[in-house]
PyMOL Python script that loads the backbone (N, CA, C, O; Angstrom):
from pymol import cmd

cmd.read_pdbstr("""\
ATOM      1  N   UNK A   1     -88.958-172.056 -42.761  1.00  0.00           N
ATOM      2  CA  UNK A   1     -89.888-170.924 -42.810  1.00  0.00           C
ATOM      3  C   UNK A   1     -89.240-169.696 -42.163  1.00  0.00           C
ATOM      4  O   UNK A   1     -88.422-169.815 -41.251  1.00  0.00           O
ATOM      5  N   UNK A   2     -89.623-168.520 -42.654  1.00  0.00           N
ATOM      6  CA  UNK A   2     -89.168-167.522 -41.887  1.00  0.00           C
ATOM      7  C   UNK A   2     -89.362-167.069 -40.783  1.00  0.00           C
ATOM      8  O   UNK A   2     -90.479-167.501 -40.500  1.00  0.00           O
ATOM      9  N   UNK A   3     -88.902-166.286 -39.693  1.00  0.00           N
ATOM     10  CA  UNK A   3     -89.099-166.455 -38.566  1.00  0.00           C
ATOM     11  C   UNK A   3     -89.999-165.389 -38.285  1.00  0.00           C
ATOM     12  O   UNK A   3     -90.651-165.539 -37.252  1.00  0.00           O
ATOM     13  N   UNK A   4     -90.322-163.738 -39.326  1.00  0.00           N
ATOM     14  CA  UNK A   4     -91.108-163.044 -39.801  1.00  0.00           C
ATOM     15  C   UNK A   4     -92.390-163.498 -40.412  1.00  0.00           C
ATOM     16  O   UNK A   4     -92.408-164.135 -41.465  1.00  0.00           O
ATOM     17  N   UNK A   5     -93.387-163.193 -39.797  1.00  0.00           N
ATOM     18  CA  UNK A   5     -94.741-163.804 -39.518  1.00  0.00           C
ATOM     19  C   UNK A   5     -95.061-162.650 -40.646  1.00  0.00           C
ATOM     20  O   UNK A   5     -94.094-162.873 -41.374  1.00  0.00           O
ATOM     21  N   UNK A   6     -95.504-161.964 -41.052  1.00  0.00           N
ATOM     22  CA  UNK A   6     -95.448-161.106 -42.677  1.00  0.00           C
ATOM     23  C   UNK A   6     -95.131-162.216 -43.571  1.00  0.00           C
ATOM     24  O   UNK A   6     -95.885-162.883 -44.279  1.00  0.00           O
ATOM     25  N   UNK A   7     -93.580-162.301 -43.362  1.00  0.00           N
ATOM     26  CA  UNK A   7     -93.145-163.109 -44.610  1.00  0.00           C
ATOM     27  C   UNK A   7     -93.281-164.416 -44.951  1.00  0.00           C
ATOM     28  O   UNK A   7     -93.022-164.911 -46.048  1.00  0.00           O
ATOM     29  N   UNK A   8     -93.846-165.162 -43.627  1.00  0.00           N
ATOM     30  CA  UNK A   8     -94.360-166.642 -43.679  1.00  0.00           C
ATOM     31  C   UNK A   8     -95.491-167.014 -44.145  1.00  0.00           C
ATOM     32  O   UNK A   8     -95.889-168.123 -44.501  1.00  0.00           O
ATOM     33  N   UNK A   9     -96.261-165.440 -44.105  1.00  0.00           N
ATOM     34  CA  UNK A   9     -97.591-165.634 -44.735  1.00  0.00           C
ATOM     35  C   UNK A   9     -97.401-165.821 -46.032  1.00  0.00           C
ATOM     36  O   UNK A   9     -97.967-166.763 -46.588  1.00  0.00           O
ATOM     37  N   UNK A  10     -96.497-164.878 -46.801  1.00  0.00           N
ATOM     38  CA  UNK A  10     -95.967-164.929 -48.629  1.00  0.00           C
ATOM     39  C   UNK A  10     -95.630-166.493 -48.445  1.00  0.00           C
ATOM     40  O   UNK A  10     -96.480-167.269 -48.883  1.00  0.00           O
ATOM     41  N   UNK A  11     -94.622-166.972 -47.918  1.00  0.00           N
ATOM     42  CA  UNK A  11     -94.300-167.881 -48.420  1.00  0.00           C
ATOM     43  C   UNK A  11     -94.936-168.955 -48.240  1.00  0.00           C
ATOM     44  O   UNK A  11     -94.617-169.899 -48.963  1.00  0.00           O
ATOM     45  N   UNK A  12     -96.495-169.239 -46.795  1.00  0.00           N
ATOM     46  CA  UNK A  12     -97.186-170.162 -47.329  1.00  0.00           C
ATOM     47  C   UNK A  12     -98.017-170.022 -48.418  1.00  0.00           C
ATOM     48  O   UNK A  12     -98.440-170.963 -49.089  1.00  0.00           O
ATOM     49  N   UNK A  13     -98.303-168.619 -48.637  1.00  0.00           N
ATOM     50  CA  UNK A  13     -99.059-168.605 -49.803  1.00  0.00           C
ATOM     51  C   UNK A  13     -98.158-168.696 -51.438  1.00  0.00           C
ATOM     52  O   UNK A  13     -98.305-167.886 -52.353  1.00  0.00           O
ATOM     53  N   UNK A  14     -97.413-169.672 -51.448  1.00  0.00           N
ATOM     54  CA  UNK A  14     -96.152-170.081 -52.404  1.00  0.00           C
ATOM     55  C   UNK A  14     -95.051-168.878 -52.822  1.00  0.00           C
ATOM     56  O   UNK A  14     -94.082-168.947 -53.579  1.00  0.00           O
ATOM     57  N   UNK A  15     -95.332-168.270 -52.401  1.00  0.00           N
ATOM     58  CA  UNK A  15     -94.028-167.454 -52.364  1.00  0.00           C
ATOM     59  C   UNK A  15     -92.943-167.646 -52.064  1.00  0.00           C
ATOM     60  O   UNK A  15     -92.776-168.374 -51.086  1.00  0.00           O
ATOM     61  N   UNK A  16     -91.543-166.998 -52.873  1.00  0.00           N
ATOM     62  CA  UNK A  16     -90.044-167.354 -52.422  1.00  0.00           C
ATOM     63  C   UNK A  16     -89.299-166.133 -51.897  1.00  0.00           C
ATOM     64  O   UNK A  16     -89.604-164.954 -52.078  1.00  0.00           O
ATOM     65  N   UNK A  17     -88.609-166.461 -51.440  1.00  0.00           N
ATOM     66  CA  UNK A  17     -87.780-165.072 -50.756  1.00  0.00           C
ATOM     67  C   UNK A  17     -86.712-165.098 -52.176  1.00  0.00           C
ATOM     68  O   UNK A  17     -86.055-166.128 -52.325  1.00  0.00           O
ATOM     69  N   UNK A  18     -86.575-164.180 -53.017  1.00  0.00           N
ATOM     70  CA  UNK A  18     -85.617-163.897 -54.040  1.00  0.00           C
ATOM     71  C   UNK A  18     -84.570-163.133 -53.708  1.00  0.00           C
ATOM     72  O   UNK A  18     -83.466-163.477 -54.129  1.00  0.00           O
ATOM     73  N   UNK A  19     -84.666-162.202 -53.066  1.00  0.00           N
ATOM     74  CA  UNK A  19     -83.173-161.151 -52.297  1.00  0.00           C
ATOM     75  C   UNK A  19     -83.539-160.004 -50.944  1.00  0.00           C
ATOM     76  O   UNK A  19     -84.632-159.858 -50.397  1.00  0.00           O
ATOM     77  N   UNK A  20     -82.586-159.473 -50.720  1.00  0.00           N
ATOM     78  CA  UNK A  20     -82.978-158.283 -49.824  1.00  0.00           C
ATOM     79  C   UNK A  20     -82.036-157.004 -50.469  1.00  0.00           C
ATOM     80  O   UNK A  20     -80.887-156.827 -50.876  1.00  0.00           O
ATOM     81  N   UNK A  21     -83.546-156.091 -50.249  1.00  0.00           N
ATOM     82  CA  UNK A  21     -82.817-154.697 -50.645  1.00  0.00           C
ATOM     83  C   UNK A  21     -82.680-153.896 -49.732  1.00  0.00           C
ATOM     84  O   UNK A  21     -83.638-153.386 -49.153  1.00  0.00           O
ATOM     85  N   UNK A  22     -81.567-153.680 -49.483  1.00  0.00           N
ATOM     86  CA  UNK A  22     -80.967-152.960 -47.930  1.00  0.00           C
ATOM     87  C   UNK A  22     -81.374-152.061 -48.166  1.00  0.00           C
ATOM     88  O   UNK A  22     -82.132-151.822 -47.225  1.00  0.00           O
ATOM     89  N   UNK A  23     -81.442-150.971 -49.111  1.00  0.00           N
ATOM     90  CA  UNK A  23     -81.988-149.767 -48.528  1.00  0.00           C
ATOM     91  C   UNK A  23     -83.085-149.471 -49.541  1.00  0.00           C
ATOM     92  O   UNK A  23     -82.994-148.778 -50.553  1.00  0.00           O
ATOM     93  N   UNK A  24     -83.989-150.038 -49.138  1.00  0.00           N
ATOM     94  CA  UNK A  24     -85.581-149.967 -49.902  1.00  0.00           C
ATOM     95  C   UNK A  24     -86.356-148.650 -49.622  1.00  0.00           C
ATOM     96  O   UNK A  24     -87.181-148.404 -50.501  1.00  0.00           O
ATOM     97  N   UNK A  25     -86.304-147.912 -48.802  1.00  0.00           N
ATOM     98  CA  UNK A  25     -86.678-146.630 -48.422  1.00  0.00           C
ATOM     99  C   UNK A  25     -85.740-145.769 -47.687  1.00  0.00           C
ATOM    100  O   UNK A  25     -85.361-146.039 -46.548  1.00  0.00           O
ATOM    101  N   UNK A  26     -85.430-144.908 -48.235  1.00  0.00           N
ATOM    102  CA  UNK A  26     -84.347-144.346 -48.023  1.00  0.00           C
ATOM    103  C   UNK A  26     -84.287-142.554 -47.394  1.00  0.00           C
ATOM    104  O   UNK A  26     -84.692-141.896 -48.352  1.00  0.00           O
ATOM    105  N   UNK A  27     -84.013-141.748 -46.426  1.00  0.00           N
ATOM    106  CA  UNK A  27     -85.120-140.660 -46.043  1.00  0.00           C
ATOM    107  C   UNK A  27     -84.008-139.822 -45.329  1.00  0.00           C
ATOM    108  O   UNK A  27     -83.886-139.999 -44.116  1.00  0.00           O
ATOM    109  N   UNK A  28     -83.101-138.838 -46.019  1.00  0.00           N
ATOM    110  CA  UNK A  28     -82.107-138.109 -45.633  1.00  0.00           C
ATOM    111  C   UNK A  28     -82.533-136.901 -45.472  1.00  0.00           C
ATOM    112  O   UNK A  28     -83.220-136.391 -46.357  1.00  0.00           O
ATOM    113  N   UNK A  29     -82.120-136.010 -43.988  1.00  0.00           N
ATOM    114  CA  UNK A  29     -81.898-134.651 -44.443  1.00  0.00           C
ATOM    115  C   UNK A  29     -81.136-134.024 -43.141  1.00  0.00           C
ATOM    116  O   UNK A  29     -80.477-134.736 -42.383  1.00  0.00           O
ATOM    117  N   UNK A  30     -81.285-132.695 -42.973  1.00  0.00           N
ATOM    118  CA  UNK A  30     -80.518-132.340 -41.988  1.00  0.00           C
ATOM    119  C   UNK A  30     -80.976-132.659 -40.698  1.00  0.00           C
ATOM    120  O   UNK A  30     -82.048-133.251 -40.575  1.00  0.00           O
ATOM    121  N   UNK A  31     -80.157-132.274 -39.509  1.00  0.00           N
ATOM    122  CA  UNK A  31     -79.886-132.807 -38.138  1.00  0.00           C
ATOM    123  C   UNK A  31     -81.678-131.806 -37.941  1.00  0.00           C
ATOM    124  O   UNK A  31     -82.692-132.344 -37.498  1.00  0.00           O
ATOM    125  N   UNK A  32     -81.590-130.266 -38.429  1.00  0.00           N
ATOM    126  CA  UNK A  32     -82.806-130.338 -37.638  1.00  0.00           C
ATOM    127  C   UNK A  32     -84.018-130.750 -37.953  1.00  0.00           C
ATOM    128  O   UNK A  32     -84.992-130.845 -37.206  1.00  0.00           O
ATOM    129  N   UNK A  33     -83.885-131.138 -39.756  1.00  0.00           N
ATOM    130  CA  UNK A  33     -85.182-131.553 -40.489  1.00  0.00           C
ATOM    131  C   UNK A  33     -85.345-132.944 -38.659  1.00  0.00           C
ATOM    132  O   UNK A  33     -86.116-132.838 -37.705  1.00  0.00           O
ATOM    133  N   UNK A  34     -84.448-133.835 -38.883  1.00  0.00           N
ATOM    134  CA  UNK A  34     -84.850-134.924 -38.017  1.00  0.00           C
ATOM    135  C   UNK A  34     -85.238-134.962 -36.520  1.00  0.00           C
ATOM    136  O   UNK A  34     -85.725-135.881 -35.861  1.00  0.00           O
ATOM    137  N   UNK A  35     -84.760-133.254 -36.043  1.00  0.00           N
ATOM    138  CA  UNK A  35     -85.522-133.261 -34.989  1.00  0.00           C
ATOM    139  C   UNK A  35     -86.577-132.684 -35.015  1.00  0.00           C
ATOM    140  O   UNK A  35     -87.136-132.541 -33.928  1.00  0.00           O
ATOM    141  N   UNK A  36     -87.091-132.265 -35.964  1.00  0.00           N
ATOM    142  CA  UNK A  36     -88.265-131.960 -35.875  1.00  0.00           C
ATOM    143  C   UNK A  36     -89.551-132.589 -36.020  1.00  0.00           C
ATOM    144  O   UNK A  36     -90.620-132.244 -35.516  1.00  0.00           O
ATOM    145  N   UNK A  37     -89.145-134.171 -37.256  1.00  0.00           N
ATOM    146  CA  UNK A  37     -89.385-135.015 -37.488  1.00  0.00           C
ATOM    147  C   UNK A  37     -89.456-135.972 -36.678  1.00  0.00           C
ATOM    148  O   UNK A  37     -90.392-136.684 -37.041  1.00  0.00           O
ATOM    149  N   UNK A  38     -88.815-136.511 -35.475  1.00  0.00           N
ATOM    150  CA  UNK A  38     -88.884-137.336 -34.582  1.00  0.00           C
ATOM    151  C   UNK A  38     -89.151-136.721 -32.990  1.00  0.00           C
ATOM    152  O   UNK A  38     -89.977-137.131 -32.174  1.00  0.00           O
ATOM    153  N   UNK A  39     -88.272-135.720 -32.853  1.00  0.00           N
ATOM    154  CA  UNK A  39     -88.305-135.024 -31.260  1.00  0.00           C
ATOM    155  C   UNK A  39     -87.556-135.433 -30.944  1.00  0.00           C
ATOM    156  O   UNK A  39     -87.533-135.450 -29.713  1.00  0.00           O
ATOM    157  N   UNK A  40     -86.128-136.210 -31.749  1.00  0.00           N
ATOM    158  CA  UNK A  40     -85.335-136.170 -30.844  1.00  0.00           C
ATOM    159  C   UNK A  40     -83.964-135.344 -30.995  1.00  0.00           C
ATOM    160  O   UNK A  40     -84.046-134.484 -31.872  1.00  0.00           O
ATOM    161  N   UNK A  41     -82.491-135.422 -30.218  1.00  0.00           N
ATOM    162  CA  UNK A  41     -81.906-134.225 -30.447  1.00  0.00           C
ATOM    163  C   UNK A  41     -81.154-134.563 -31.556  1.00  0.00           C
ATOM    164  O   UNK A  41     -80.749-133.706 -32.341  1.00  0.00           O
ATOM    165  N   UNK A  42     -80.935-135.749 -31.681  1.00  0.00           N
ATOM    166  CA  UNK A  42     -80.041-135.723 -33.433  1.00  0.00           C
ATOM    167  C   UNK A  42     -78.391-135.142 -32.895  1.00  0.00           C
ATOM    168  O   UNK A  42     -77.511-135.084 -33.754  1.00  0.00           O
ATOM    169  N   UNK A  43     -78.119-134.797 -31.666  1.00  0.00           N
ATOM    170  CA  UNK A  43     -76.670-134.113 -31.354  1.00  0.00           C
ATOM    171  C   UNK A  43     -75.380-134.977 -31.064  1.00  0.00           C
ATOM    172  O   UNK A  43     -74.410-134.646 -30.382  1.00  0.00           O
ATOM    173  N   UNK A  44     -75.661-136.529 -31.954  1.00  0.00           N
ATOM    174  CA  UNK A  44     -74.261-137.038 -31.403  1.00  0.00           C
ATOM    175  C   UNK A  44     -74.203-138.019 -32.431  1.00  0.00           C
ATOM    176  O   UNK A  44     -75.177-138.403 -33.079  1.00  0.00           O
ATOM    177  N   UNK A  45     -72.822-138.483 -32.582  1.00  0.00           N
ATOM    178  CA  UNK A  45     -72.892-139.035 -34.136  1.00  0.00           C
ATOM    179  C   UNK A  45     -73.197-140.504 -33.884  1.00  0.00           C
ATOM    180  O   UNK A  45     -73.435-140.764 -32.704  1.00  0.00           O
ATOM    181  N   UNK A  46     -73.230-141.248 -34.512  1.00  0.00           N
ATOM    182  CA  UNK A  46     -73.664-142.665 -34.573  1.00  0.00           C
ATOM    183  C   UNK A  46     -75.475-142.878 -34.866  1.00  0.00           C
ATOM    184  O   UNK A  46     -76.132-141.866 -35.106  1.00  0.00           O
ATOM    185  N   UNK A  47     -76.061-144.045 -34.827  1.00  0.00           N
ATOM    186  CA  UNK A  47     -76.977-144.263 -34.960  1.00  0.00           C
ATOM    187  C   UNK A  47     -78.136-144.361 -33.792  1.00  0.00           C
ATOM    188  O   UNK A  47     -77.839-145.076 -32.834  1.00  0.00           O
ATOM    189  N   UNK A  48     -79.590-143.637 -33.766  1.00  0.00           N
ATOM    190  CA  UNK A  48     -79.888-143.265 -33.096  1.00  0.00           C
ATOM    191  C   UNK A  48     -81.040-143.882 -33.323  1.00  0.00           C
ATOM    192  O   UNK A  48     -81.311-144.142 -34.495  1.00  0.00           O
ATOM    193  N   UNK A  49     -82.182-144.339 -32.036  1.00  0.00           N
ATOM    194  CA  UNK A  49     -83.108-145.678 -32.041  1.00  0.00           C
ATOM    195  C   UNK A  49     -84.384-144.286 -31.858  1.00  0.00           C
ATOM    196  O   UNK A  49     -84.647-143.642 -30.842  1.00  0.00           O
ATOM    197  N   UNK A  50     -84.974-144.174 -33.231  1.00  0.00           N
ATOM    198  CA  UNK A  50     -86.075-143.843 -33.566  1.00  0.00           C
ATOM    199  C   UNK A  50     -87.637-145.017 -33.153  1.00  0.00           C
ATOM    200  O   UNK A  50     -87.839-146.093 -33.716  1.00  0.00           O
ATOM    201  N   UNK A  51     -88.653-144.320 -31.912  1.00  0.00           N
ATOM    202  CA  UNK A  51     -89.664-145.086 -31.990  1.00  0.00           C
ATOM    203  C   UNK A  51     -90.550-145.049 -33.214  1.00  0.00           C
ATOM    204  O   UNK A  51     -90.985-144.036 -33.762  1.00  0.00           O
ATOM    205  N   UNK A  52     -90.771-146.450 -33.598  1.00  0.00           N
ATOM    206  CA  UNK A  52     -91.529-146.941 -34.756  1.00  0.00           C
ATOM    207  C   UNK A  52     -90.718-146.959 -35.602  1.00  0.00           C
ATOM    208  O   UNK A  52     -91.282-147.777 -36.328  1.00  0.00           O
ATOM    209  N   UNK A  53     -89.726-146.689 -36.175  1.00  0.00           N
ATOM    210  CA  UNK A  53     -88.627-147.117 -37.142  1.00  0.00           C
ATOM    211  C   UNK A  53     -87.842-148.530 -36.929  1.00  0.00           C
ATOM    212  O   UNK A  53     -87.176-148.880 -35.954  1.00  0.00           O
ATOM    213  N   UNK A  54     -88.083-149.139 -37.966  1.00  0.00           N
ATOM    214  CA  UNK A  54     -87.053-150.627 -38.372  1.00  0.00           C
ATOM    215  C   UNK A  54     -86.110-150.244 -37.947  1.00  0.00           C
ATOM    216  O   UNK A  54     -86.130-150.676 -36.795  1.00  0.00           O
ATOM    217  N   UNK A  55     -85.096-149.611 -38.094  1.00  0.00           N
ATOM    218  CA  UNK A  55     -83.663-149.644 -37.994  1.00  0.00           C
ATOM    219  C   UNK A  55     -83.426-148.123 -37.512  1.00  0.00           C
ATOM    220  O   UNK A  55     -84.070-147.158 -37.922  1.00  0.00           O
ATOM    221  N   UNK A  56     -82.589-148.096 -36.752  1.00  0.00           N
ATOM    222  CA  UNK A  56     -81.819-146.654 -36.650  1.00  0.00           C
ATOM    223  C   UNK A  56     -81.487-145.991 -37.874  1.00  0.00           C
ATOM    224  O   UNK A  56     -81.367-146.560 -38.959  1.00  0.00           O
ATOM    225  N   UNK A  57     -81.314-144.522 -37.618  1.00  0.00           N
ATOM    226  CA  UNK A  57     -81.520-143.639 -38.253  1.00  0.00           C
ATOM    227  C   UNK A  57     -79.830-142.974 -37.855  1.00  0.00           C
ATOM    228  O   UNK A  57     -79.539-142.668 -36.699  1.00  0.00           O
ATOM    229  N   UNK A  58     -78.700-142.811 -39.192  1.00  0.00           N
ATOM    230  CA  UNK A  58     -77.309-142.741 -38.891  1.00  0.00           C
ATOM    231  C   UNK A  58     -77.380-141.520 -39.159  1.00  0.00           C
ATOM    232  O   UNK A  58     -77.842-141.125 -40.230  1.00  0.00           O
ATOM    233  N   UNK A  59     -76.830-140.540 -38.015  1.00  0.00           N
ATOM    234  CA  UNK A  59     -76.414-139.451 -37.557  1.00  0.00           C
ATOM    235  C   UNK A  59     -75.144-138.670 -37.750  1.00  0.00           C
ATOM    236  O   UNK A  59     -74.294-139.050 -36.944  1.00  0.00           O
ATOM    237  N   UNK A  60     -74.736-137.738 -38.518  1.00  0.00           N
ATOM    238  CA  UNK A  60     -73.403-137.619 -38.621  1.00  0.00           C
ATOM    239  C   UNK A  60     -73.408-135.878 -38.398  1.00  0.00           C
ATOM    240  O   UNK A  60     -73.477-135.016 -39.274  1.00  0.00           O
ATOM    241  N   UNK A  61     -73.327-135.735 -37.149  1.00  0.00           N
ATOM    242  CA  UNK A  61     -73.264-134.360 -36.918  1.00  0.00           C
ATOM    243  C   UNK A  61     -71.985-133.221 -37.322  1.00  0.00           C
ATOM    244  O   UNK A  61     -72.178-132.016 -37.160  1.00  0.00           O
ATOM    245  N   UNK A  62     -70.926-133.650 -37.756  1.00  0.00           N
ATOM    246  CA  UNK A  62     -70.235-132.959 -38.426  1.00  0.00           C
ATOM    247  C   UNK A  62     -70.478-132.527 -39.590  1.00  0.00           C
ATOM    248  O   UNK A  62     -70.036-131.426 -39.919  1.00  0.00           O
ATOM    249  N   UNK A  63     -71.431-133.500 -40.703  1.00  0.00           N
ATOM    250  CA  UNK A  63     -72.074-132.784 -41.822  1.00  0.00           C
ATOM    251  C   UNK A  63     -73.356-132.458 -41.989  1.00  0.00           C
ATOM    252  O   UNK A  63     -74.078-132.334 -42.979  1.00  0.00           O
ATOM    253  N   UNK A  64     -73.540-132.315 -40.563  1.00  0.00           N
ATOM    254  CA  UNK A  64     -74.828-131.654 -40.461  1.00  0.00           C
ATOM    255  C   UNK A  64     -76.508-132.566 -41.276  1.00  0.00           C
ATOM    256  O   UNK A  64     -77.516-132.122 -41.825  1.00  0.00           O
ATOM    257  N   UNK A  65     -76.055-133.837 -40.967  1.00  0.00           N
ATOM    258  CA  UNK A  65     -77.034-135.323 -42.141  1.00  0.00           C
ATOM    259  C   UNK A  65     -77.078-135.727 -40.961  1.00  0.00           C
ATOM    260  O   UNK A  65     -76.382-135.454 -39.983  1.00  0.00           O
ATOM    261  N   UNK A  66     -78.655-136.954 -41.224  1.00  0.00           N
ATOM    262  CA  UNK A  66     -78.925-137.911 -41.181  1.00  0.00           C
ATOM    263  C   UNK A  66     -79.842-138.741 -42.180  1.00  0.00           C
ATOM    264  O   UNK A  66     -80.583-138.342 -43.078  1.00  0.00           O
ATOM    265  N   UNK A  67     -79.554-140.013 -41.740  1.00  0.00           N
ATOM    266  CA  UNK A  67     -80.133-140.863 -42.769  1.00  0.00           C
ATOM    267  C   UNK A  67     -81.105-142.241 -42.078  1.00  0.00           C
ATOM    268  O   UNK A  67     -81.065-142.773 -40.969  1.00  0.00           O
ATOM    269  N   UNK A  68     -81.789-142.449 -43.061  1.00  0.00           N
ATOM    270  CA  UNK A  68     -82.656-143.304 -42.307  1.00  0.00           C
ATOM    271  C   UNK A  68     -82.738-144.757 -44.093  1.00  0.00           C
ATOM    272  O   UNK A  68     -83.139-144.556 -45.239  1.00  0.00           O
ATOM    273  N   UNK A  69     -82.217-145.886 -43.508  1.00  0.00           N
ATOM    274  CA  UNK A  69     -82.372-146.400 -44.868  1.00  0.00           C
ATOM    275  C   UNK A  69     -83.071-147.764 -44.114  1.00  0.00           C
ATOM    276  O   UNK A  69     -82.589-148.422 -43.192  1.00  0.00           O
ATOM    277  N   UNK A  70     -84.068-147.916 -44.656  1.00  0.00           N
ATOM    278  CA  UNK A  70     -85.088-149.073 -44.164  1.00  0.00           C
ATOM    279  C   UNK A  70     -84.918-150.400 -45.133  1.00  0.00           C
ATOM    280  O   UNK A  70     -84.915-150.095 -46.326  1.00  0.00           O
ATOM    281  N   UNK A  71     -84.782-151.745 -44.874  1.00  0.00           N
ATOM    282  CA  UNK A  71     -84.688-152.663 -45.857  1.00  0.00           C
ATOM    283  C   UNK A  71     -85.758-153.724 -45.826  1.00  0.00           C
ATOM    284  O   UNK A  71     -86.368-154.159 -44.849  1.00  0.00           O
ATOM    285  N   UNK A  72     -85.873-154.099 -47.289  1.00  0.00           N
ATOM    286  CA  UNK A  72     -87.284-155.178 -47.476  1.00  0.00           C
ATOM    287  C   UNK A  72     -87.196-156.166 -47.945  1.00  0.00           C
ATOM    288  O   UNK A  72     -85.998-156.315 -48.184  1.00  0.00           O
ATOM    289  N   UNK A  73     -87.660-156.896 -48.216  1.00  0.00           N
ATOM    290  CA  UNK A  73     -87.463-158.563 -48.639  1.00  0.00           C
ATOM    291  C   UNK A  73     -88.417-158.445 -49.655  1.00  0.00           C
ATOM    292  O   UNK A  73     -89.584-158.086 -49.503  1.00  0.00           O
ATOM    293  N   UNK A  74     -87.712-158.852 -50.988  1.00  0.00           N
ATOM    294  CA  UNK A  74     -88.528-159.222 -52.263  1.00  0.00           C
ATOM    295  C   UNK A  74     -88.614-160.444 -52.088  1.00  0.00           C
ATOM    296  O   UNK A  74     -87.633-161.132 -51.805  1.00  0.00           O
ATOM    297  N   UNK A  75     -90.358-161.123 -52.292  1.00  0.00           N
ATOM    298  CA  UNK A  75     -90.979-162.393 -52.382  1.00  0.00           C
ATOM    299  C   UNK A  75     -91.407-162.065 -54.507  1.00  0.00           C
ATOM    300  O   UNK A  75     -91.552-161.103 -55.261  1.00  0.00           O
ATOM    301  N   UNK A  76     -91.429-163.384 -54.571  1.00  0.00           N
ATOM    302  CA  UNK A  76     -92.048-163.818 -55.669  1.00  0.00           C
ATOM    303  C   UNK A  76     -93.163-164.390 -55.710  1.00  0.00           C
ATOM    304  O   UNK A  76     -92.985-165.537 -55.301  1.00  0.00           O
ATOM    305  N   UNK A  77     -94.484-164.189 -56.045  1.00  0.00           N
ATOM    306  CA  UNK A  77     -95.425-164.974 -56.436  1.00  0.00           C
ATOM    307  C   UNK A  77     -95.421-165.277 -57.951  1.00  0.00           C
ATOM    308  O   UNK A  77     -94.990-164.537 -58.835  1.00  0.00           O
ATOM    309  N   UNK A  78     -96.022-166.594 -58.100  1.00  0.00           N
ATOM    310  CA  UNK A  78     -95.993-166.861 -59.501  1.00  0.00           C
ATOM    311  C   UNK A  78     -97.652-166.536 -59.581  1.00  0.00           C
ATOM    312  O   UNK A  78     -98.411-166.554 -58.612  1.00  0.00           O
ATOM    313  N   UNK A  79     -98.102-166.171 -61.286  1.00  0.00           N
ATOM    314  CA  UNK A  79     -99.342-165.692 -61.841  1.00  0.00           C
ATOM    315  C   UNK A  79    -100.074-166.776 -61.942  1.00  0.00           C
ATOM    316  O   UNK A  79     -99.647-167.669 -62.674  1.00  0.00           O
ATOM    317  N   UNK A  80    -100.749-166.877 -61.568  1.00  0.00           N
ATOM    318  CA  UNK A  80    -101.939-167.721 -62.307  1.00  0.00           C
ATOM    319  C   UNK A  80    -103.257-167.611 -63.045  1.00  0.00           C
ATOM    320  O   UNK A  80    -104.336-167.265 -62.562  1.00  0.00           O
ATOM    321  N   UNK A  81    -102.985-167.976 -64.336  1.00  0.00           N
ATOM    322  CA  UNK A  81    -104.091-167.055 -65.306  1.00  0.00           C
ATOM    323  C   UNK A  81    -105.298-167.692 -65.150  1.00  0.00           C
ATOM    324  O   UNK A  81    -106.176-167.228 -65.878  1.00  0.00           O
ATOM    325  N   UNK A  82    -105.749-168.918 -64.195  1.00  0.00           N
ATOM    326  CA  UNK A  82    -106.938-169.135 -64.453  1.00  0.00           C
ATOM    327  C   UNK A  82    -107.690-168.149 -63.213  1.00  0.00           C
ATOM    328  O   UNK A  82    -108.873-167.832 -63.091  1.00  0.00           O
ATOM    329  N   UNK A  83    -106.793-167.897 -62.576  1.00  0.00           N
ATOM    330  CA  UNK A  83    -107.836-167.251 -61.149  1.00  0.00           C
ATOM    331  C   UNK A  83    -108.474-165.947 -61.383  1.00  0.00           C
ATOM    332  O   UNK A  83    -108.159-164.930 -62.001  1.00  0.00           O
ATOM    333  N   UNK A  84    -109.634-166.384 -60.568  1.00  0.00           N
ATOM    334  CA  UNK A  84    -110.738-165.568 -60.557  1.00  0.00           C
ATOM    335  C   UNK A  84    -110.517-164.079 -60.650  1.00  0.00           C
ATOM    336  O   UNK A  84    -111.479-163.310 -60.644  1.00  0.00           O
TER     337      UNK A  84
END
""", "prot")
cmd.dss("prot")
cmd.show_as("cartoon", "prot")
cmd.util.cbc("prot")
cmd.orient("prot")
């Protein structure tokens, strides 16, 4: 079972884990769009720990970007045509 309590729920409810899409939401723009957007300073390169964001948000202050790419887990349910 997965160790993601979300995704354990899909999969007791017969669901399969089919793949992961690394960057399922994806949310670029400049250094100050993101400080204005978060509050924070965005002034040093590498990846920077946004509160309430999955994953850091990669910083590249020489081209004046950042990026924020969030990833999700595709489950499968199968249909069932008799249900209600």
């Amino acid at each position: 079972m997965p160790t993601d309590p979300w995704l354990r729920v899909h999969v007791k409810a017969g669901g399969s884990i089919e793949k992961v899409a690394s960057a399922s939401m994806t949310v670029s723009g400049s250094l100050a769009q993101w400080q204005q957007w978060s509050g924070l300073p965005f002034d040093s390169n590498g990846d920077v720990d946004v509160p309430g964001a999955l994953v850091p948000v990669h910083c590249d202050t020489t081209h004046d970007h950042a990026v924020y790419a969030e990833p999700n887990v595709w489950i499968r349910h199968g249909v069932n045509p008799h249900a209600a």
